[in-house]
C-alpha positions in Angstrom: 24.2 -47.9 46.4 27.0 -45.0 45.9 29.0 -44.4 48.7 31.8 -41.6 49.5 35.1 -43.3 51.3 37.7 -41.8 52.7 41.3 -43.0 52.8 44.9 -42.6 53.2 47.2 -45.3 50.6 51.2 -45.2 51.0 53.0 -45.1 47.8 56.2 -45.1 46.1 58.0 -43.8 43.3 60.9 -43.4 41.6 62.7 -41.3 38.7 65.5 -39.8 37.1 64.2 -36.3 38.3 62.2 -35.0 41.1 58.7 -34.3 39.1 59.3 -37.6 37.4 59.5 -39.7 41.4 56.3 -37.5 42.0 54.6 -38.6 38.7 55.5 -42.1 39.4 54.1 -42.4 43.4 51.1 -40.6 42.0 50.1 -43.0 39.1 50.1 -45.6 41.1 47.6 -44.2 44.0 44.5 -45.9 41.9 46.1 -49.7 42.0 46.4 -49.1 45.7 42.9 -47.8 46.1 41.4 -50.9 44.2 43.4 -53.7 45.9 42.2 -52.3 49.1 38.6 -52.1 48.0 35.6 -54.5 47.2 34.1 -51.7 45.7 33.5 -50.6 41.8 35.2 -47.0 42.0 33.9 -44.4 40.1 36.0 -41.3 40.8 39.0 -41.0 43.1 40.2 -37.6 44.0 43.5 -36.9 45.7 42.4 -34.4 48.9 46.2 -34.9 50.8 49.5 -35.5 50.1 52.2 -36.0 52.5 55.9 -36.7 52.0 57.1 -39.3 54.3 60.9 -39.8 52.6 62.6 -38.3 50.0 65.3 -39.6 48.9 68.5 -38.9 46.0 71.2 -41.5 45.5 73.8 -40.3 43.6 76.3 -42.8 41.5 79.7 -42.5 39.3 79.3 -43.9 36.5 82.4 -44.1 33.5 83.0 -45.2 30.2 85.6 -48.1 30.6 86.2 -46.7 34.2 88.1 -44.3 32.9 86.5 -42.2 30.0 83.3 -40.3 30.2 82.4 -39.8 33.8 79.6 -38.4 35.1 77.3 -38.6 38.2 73.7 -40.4 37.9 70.6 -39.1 40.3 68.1 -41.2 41.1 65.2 -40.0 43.1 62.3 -41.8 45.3 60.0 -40.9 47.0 57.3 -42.4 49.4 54.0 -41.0 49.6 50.7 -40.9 52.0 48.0 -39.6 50.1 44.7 -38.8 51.2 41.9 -39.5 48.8 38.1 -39.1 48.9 36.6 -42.1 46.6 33.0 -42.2 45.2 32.1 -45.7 44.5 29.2 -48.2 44.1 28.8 -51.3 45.9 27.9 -53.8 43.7 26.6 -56.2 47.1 24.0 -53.7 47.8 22.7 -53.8 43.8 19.5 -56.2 43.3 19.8 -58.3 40.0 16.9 -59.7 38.1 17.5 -63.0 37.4 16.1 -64.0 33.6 15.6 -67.5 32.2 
């Protein structure tokens, strides 16, 4: 009935700073577990993380394109983490059926 899964989900994040990209690719490793998975999941725990692109794009930005200038940062990163998932499968659950 509850089974241990491995497996590795690619995901993407962006953000204004570099813990923010992080934050962002990280929240979103549990959406990518479920789509992939028929499976209720019970507890998913991060065991790898690997960077596979970093990235910082940098823009001018002005007031008026003239007053106020100042450069904007906008990082992204994309992600392949590892994750060990403890999970029930509801297939292998036998239902009573009541009338």
């Amino acid at each position: 009935m509850k089974t241990q899964l491995t497996t590795t989900v690619r995901v993407r994040g962006k953000g204004e700073a570099k813990a923010q990209a992080f934050a962002d690719a990280l929240s979103r490793v549990q959406a990518a577990v479920m789509t992939g998975s028929p499976h209720v999941l019970l507890r998913i725990e991060p065991q790898d993380v690997r960077v596979v692109q970093a990235r910082e794009a940098v823009r001018e930005e002005a007031f008026l394109l003239l007053f106020l200038r100042r450069e904007r940062r906008i990082y992204s990163v994309e992600l392949d983490v590892t994750v060990s998932v403890t999970a029930i499968n509801p297939d292998e659950v036998a239902f009573v059926v009541q009338r």
